[in-house]
N, C-alpha and C positions, 0 to 999 in steps of 0.2 A: 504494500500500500504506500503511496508516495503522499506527501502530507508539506499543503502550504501552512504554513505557521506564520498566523494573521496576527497582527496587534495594530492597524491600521483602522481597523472596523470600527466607529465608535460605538456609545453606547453608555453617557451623562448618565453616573451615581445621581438620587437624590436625597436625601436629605429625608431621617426620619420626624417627624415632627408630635406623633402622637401610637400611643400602644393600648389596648384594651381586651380583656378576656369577656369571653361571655356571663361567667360564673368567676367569683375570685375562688371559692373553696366550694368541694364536695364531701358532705360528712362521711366520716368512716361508719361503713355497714358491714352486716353481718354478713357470712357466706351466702343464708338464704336471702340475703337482697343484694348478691352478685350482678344478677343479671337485669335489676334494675337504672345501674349505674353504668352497663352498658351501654342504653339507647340516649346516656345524656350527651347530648351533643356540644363538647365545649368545642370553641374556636379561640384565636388569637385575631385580631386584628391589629394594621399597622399600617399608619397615614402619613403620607409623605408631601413634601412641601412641592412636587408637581401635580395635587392632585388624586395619585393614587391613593386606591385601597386596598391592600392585600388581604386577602382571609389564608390563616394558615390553622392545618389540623396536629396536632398536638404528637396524638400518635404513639403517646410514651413512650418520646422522644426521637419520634424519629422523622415529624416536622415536617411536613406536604405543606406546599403550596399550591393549597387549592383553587383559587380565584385572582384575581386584580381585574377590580373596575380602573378603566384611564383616568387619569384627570383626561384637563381640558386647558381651553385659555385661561391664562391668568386665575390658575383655580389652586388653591394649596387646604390641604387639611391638615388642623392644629388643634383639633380635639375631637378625643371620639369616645362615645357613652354608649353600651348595651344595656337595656331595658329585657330583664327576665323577667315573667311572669311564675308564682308560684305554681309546682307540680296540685295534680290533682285527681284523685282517686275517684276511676270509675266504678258504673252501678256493677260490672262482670269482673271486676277488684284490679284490672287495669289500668295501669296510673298513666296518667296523659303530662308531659312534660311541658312544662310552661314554655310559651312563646318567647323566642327570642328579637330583639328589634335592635338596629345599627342605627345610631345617629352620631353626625358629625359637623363641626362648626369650622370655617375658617376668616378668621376674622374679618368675617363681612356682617351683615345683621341679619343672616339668613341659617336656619340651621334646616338640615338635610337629612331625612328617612331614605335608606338606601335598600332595598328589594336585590336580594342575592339571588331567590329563585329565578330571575332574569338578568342579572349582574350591571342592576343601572339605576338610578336614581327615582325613587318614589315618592316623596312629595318633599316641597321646601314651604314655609314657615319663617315671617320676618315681625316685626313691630315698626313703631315709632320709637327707636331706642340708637343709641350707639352699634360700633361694631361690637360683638361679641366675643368674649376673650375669653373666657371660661363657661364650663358647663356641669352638669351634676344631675344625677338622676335619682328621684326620692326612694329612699328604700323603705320594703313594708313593713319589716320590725326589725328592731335591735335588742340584744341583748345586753344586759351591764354583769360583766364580769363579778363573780359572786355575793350576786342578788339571785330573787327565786322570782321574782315577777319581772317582767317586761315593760317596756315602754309602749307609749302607744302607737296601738298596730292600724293602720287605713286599710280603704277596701282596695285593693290590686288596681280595679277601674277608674281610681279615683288618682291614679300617681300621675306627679308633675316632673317637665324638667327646667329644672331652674338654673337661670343664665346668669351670668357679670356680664359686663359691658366697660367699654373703653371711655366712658363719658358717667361711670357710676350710678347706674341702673342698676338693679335685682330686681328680673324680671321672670313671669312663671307662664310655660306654656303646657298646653294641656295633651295628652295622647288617649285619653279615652274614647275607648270602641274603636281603635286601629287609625284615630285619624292624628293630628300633627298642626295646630293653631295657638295663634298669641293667644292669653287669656287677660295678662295682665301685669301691671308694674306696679312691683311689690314696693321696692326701696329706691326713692330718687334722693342722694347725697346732694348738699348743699354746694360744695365744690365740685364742676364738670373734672376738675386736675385728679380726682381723686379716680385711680383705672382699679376695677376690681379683676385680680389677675388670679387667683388659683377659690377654690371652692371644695367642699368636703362635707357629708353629714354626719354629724354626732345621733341625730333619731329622726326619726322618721318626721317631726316638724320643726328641729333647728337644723338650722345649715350655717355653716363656719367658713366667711369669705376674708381669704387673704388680700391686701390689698398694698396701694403703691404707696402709702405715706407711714409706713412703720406701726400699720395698723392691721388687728385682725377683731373681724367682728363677729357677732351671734346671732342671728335671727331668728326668729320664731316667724314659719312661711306663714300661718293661717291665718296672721293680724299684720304682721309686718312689725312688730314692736319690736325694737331693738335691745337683746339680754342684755351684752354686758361688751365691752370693748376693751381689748386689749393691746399694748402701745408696746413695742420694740425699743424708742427710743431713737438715737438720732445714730449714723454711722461711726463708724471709726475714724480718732483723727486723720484727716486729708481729703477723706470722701466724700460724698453727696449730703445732705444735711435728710433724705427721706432713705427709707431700707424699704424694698421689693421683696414681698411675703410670695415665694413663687410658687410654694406648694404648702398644700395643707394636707393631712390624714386625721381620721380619726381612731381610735386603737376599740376594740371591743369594750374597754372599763369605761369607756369615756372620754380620756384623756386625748389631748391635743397634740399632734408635731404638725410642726412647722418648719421651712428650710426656707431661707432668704438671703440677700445680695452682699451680706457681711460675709458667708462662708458656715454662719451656724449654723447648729439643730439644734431648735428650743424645743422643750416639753413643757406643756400647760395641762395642769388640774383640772380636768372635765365637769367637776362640781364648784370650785370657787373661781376657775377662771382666770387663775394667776399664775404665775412661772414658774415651774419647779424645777427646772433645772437647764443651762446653756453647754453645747457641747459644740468647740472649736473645730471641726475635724475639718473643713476645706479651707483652701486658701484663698478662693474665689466664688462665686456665688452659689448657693445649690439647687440649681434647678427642679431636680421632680425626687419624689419618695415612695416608698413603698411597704407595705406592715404584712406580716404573718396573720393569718386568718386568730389563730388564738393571741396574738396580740404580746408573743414574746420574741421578735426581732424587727427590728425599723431597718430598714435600708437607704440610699441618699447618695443621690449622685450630683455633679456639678462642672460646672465650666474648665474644672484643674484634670480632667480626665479621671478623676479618682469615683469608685464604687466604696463606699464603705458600710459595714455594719455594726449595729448596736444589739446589745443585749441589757437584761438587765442585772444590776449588780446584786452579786450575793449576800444577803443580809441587810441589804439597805433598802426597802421599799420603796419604789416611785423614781429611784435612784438609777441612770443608762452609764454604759460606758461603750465605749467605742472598740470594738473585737481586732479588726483590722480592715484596710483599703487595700482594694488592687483598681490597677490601671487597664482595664480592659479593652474600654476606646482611644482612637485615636485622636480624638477629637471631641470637644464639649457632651456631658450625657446629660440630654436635652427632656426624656421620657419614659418613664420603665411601669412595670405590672406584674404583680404576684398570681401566682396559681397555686394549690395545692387539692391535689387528687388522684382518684386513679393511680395509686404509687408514683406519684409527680409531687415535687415542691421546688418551685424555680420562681424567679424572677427573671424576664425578658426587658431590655434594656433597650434605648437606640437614640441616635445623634445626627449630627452631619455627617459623620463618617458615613454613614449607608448600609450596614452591617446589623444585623441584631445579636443579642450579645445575649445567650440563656445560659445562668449561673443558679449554681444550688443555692435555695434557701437554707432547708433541713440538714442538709449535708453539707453545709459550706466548713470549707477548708479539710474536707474528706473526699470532696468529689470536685473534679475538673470541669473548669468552663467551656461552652461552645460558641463557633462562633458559626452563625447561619449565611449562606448567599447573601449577597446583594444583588446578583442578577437573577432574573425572572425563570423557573420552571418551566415554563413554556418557551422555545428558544423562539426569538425574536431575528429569524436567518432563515432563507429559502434559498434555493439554486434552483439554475436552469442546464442541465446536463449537456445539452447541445450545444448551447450557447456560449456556454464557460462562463455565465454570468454567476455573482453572489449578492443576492439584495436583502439589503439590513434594514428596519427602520426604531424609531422608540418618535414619542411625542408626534406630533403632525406630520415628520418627514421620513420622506425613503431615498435611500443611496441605492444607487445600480453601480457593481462594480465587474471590472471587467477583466480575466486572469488570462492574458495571450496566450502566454506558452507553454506549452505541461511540460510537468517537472522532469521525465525524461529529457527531453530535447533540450533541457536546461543545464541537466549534468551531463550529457553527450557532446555537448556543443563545446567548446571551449569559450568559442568567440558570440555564446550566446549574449542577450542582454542582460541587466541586473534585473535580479529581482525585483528592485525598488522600481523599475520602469515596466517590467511584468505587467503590473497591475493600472489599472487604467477607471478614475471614477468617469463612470460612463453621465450619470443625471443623479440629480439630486429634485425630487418632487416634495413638494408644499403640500400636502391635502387640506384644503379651505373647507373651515366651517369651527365650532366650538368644542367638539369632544377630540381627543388624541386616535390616534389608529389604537386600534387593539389586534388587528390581525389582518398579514398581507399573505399573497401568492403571486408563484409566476409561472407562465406553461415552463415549460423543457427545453420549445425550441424557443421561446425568451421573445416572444409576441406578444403574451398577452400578461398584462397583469391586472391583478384585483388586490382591493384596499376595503378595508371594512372599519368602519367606527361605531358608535354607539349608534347615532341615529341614520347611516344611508351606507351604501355601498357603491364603491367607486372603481368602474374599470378602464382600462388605458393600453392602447396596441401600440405598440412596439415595433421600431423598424431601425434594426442595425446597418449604416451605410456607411462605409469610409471613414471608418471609428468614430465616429458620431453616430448617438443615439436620438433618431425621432418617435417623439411619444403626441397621440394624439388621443383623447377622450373616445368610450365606447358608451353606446347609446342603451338603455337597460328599458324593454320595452314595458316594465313595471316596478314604479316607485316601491323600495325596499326600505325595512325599517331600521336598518342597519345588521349589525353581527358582532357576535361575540369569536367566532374562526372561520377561517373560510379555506377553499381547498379547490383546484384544478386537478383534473386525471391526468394522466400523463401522455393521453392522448390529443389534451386541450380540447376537449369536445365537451367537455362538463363542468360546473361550476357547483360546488356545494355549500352551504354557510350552514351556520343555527344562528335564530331569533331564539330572540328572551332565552337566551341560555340555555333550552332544551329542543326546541322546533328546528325538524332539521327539513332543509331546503336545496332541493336541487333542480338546475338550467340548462340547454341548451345554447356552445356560442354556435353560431352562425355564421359562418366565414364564407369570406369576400375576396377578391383581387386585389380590393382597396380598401376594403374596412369587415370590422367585425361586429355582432351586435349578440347581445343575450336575452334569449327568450324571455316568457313569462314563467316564473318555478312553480314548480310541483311539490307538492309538502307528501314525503315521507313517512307513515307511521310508522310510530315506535310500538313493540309488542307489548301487551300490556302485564304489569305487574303485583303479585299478590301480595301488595303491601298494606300494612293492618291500619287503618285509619286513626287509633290513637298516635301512632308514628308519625302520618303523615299531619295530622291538625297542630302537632307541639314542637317544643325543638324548632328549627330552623326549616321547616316544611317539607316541604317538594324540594331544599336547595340541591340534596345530594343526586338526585336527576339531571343536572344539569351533566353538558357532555364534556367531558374532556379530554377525549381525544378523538380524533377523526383520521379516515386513511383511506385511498383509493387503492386497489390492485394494480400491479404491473399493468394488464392489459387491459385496465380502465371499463372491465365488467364488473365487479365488484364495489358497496361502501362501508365500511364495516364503520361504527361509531361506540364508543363507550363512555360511561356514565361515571359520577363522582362513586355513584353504589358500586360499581363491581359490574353492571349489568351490560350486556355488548349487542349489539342488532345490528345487520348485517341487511341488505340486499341485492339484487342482481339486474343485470340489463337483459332486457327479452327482445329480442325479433319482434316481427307486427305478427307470424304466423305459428308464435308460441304460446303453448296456451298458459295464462297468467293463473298463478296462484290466487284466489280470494281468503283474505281473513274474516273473520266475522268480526261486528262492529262492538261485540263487548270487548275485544281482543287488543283496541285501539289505545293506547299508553296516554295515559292524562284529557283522551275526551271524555266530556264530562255530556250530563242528558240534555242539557238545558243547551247545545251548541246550537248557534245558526245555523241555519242550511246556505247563509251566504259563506259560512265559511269549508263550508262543505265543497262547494262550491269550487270553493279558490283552491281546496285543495288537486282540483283536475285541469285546474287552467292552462297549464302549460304540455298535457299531453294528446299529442295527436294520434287518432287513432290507425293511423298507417305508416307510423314513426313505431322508433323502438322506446321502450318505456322502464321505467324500474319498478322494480316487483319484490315485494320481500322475500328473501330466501325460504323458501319452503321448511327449511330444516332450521331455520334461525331458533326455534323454541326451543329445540335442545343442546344449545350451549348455555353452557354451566355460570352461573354467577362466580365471579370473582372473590377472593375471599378479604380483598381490600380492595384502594382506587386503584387503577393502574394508570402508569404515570408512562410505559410507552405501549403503542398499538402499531403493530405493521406489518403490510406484507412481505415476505420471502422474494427477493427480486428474480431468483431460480424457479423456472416454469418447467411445466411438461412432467411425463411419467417418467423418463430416465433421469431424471435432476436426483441430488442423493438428499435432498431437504426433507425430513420426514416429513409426508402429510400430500406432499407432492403426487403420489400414487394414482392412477387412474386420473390422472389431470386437474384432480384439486387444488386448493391453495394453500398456504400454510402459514397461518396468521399467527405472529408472536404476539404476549400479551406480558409485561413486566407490572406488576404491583409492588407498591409503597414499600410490602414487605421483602424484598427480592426474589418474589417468588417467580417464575419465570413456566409460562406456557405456551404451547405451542397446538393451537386449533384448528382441525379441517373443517370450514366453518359450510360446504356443501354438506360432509355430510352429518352436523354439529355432533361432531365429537371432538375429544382428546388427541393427538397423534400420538402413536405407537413409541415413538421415541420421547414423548411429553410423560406418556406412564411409566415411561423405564426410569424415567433420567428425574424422580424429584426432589423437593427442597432440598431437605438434609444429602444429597449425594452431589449439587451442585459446589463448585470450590467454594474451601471455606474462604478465601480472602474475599470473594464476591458477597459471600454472606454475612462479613462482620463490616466489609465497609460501610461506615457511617453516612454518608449523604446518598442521596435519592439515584436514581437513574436517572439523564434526562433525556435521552435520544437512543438510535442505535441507524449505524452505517451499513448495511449486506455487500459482503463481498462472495459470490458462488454460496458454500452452505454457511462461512463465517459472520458471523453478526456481532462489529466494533459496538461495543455498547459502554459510553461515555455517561459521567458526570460529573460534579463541579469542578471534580479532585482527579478523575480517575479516568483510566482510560480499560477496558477488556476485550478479549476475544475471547468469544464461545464456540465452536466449533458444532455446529447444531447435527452435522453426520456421526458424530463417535458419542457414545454411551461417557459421563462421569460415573467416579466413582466413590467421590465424596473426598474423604479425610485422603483415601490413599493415593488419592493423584499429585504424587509428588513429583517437581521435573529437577533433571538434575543441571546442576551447574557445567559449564566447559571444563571445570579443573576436576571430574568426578564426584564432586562432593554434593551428598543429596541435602536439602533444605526443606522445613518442613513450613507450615502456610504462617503466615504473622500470626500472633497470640489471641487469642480470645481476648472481647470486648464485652463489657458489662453493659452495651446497648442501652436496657431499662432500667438502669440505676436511681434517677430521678429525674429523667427528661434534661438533665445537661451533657456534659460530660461524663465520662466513664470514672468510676474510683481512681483516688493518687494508690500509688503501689506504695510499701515503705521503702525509708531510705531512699524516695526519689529526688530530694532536696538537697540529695551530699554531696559536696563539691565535687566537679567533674576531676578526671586525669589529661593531664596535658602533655603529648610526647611536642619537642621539638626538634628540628633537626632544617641543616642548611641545604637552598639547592645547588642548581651549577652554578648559579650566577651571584652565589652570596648571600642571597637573601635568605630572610628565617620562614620557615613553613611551619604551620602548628597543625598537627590532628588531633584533636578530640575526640576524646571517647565517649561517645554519650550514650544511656541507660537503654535507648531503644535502637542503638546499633543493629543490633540482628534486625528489625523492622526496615532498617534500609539495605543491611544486604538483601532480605527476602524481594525487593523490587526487583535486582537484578536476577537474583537466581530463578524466580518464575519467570523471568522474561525470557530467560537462554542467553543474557547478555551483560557486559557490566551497565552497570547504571554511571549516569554522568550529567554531575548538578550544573552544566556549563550554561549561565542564565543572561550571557554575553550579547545576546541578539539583540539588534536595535530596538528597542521597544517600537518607533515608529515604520518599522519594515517587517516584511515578511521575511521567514528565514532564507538566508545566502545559500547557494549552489553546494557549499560546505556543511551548513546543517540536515542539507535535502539527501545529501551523501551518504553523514550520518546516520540519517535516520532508513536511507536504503540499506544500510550494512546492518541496522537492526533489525531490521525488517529479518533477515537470512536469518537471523537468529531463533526466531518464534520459534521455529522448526527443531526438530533434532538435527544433531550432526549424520546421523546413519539414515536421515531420508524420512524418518518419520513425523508425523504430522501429531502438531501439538493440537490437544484439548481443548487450551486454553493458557491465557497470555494477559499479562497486566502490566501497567507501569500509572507511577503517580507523578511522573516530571512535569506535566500541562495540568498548570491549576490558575486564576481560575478560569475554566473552560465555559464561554457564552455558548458554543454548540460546532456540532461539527456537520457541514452539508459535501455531500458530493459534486465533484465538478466534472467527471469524464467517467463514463465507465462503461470499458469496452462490454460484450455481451461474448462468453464463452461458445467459442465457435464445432461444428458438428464436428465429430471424428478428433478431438482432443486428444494429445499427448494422455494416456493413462499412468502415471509415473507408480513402479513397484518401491517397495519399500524393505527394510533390512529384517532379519530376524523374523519373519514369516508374519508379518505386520499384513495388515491388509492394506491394498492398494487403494490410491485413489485420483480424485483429479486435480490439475493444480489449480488454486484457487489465481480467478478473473481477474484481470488486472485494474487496479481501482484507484484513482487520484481523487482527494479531497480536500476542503480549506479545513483548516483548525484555527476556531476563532479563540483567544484568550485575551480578556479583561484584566491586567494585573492587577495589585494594588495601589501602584505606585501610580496609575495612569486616572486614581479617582479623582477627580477636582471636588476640594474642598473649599471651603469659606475661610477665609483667615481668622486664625484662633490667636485668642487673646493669651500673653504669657504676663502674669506677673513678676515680679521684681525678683532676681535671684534664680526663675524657676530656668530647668533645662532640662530639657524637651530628651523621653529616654524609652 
């Protein structure tokens, strides 16, 4: 496999601005109510200052990125509150899970209910008030740390959410019965100078607003009567004469923290209202905080990069002390959020940096930090195989870029061009209007593209001439409501998207001498699902229906699509003179009795009946639910009955399926079964390195039966013709010496990092020693040494950290070299065909697309193999780009250093 190594590609970090769980805690239950804390559905959310929203699933720890809505223009979110509704016991003793609901403010006067079950914006809600700076959601009871009675409990229907404002409002807006309206201003402050910037409830009708003038107040929401006020006092000599209360908490007993612009964490007495205690720990302001559900550690991050925790002191009551800080950002930690459940207790962090930072609560300083993507799950990269094209886009724009010469003819050549002139940006397109792209495509042979945003879809033909690209608009003979993915066959003759995150759509293009056009679509059903209705009414709805992944067949008969549940549907293209499968109309996924027959209707608009049509696969009902999301779907680019891809047989397809979990399958989805080699080959016999690495999968490359399966960190080959065999597939090194897979990983330790081992803290060993040239060379011996021979020795190659490449270029004729002589390596030296192949040198990896790939020609070289190995064929020859986003290439915001500090 010949491999361009892109760092040219962009692809602007943003800026985390806000974090939110659905649930902060989930009680501990008994074994017999296991399975009721199964169907709760927590999420993570995480709001970024272009807009986005990412929902991420927890996973116990192993962290899906399930969603992102775009932003848009000028749109940034800077605060975000879940609204749970309390569980509730049915009459047939099944408990129905409260509703969950996403709102988000960004300091405009408008706050925003966001609908995931379509991944777009559900209603906005403004006043007569300032812009809004803080937000807070009433909760239905509190408990006071050992008392026996409760505070007062409201009716669920009756909860508010109550806002700050940058002009000193406290203003309450209503969400009863699913809707989202001002209701009313509560508190209008004397001074407009007075901005109320953080916000916290102590019970369900005081609420505790931080504010800009060294003040924190109490209010009682159902009069407006102001409890008691409490005063900071004036800065440190030299500084501002007001102190910035940027966060508030409240702890379960009552009591008060607060973190503000001096660098403290005060503690205030939830009963008398006055300061019990100031704790110095940053040296610059503390942005956001975060408390343990029982109310025995505060966490507190700030401008100086530090995370620090507190506990409370032995023997002294009411009495915190500061445990220790670490520096985990690189940059200001701007918003963080507690969890604890499901054997999880973490706090998730995040900044300008772009990273989210999940660190143990319960386990802190027993268990290691993680640090999560900043690039998207979904890779934001298409190719056109013919074209040698690679199109990237993020925000409003798309870049077409154009790779001359393949990597061959690059190292063959002597007097080839560089690299750095290789590559050629062909256009760079605007797409006009207010939402961001969410998802593009391009045919193969690099004519047609498609762009999708929130609300329309946009296509554009393509005409490569005398290295100049002309792009001209295509005419869409029906206004579309936009799209969440969209997808071209590789035939270019089809065009598929989903609406509102589950409606899947597909088109006819229409080709011309001179132009192209796209029919009217045809809607898709999906097979319908025996899902139990208290499921579907609580919790986050219908969200986990939404599709996430989508895939054409090679030869563009085939659509197979899968769901966030696990579930996969499939159909096929028919002749005018095949006879079409009918389903019946209970069978139909998400129609409901009360449907229009206009919509009925429009689901036939686009098929002619002397055209060829899609039809649901006959056999689609008997493929198996998924036992997680899966996060890659695709076909086997190897066709025909002699192909050695299992599943291929009798000319079916051979559809891979990777989940969250790594579990990996392979489905003939004609005739919905398992493949033969999918039932040999499961979980626990796949290589353990594949099983213990920690980040997701995001993609996978086919090369003949090999499948490069990429992500953030990592790169594999699976060899989908030869059986695993688990633990014992060990390869050996060139020097003889066998190696056995990296070590077991504590995966579900608490949703962060894996446990510290002991003695991992001990000073390292330093050999030194001079080279030719004089100089001193140092090797370190570090603890997980054998973790980086193991890269090399699965790979059949030494490993080599040479991280030398321009950042702004693709790799030189040198590294292309390189990486061909590693290539030889995958292999045994005696001829034999590896398994499987790994290496972790390309991190972090935005995605890897195909650029050239020849097609395995009849009557192939059969190559024998040593030692009565079985023969087989050589694998296709395959060129692709390798996009990588490093760290160093994030742009950040200039960070503020105080006096003395340096930067480490």
């Amino acid at each position: 496999m010949d491999i361009h190594r892109c760092r040219f590609v962009g692809y602007p970090a943003s800026a985390i601005n806000a974090v939110a769980f659905t649930h902060a805690s989930l009680p501990a239950v008994g074994a017999n109510k296991k399975f009721l804390h199964k169907h709760i559905q927590v999420r993570l959310a995480i709001g970024r200052a272009n807009g986005d929203i990412e929902i991420w699933n927890p996973l116990n720890g192993a962290w899906h990125q399930e969603l992102v809505i775009p932003g848009g223009k000028d749109r940034s979110v800077d605060g975000l509150v879940w609204v749970t509704d309390p569980d509730e016991e049915l009459a047939d003793g099944k408990t129905l899970h409260g509703r969950s609901r996403l709102f988000s403010i960004g300091y405009t006067t408008a706050i925003t209910e966001w609908d995931l079950e379509k991944a777009c914006a559900k209603k906005h809600a403004s006043g007569q008030h300032g812009d809004i700076w803080c937000l807070g959601a009433q909760p239905l009871s509190t408990t006071t740390k050992g008392s026996k009675a409760k505070t007062a409990v409201i009716n669920p229907g009756s909860r508010k959410l109550v806002a700050g404002t940058v002009d000193g409002n406290l203003v309450l807006y209503s969400i009863e019965g699913g809707d989202l309206k001002f209701q009313q201003s509560l508190i209008r402050t004397p001074s407009k100078k007075v901005k109320m910037v953080s916000i916290a409830f102590q019970s369900p009708t005081v609420v505790i607003v931080g504010c800009s003038n060294s003040t924190i107040y109490a209010y009682d929401i159902r009069n407006g009567t102001l409890i008691r006020q409490m005063t900071l006092g004036s800065d440190l000599s030299g500084g501002p004469k007001n102190v910035i209360v940027w966060s508030v908490k409240c702890l379960p007993s009552g009591d008060i923290v607060s973190g503000d612009s001096t660098g403290q964490v005060c503690i205030w007495d939830g009963r008398t209202y006055t300061q019990a205690q100031r704790i110095q720990s940053h040296s610059q302001d503390v942005l956001c905080l975060a408390v343990s559900a029982d109310g025995s550690k505060i966490v507190s991050g700030g401008m100086d990069r530090r995370t620090a925790l507190y506990e409370p002191m032995a023997g002294q009551a009411g009495r915190w002390s500061k445990v220790f800080h670490r520096r985990y950002h690189g940059h200001d930690v701007k918003a963080m959020a507690s969890f604890e459940g499901k054997g999880m207790s973490i706090v998730v962090s995040g900044g300008p940096d772009a990273s989210p930072i999940v660190f143990p609560l319960r386990g802190a300083g027993n268990e290691f930090h993680r640090t999560l993507p900043h690039l998207p799950q979904n890779i934001p990269l298409r190719s056109a195989l013919k074209a040698r094209f690679m199109l990237s886009w993020w925000g409003n724009e798309i870049r077409i870029w154009h790779l001359a010469s393949p990597a061959q003819e690059m190292l063959d050549d002597p007097h080839a061009t560089s690299s750095r002139k290789n590559r050629n940006l062909l256009a760079q397109i605007l797409v006009k209007g207010e939402s961001d792209i969410a998802s593009a495509a391009i045919s193969q042979d690099g004519t047609l593209l498609v762009a999708s945003t929130a609300t329309e879809l946009k296509a554009f033909k393509l005409k490569f001439d005398g290295g100049k690209l002309q792009i001209k608009k295509v005419d869409m003979t029906v206004a579309t409501r936009g799209a969440t993915r969209v997808e071209i066959s590789p035939d270019g003759l089809w065009v598929s998207w989903i609406e509102e995150g589950s409606k899947v759509m597909i088109a006819r293009v229409a080709t011309s001498v001179s132009s192209y056009a796209i029919s009217a679509p045809q809607k898709l059903h999906r097979l319908g699902r025996q899902i139990p209705k208290h499921l579907l009414l609580g919790g986050l709805g219908s969200y986990d229906r939404n599709v996430a992944q989508m895939i054409f067949s090679p030869d563009s008969r085939m659509l197979a699509i899968a769901d966030l549940a696990g579930y996969i549907d499939t159909w096929v293209l028919r002749a005018p003179d095949e006879k079409e499968h009918i389903a019946s109309r209970e069978a139909l996924d998400g129609e409901q009795s009360d449907e229009s027959s206009s919509d009925s209707s429009d689901d036939e608009m686009g098929v002619d009946e002397g055209s060829e049509r899609w039809i649901r696969n006959p056999k689609a009902a008997l493929l198996p639910k998924l036992t997680s999301a899966p996060v890659v779907l695709s076909f086997s680019t190897a066709s025909g009955p002699d192909s050695a891809v299992p599943g291929h047989a009798d000319g079916d397809y051979a559809l891979l399926a990777i989940t969250t979990m790594k579990q990996v399958f392979v489905f003939n989805p004609l005739r919905g079964s398992l493949s033969e080699w999918s039932r040999r080959n499961t979980y626990h016999k796949l290589p353990e390195q594949f099983r213990v690495t920690r980040d997701l999968v995001k993609g996978v490359v086919w090369q003949g039966t090999r499948a490069w399966i990429y992500g953030i960190s990592f790169l594999f080959m699976l060899d989908l013709s030869q059986d695993f065999d688990g633990d014992k597939d060990v390869v050996e090194h060139k020097s003889g010496q066998k190696h056995g897979t990296k070590r077991k990983r504590d995966v579900l330790a608490s949703g962060a990092g894996g446990k510290m081992s002991k003695h991992s803290l001990v000073p390292q060993h330093v050999k030194s020693a001079l080279g030719p040239d004089g100089a001193e060379w140092a090797d370190v011996e570090m603890v997980d040494a054998d973790d980086q021979k193991s890269i090399g020795a699965s790979s059949g190659f030494e490993d080599n950290d040479d991280d030398e490449t321009d950042e702004d270029d693709e790799t030189d004729g040198g590294e292309l070299q390189r990486m061909r002589d590693r290539q030889g390596g995958v292999d045994g030296e005696d001829g034999r065909k590896s398994k499987w192949w790994h290496t972790y040198q390309y991190r972090p990896i935005l995605g890897i697309v195909p650029i050239e790939s020849k097609q395995e020609e009849d009557g192939a070289v059969i190559s024998g193999t040593a030692n009565g190995a079985t023969a087989h064929r050589d694998p296709v020859p395959l060129e692709v780009a390798l996009v990588e986003r490093p760290s160093w290439d994030v742009d950040l915001t200039p960070r503020y250093f105080a006096d003395g500090e340096w930067d480490r």
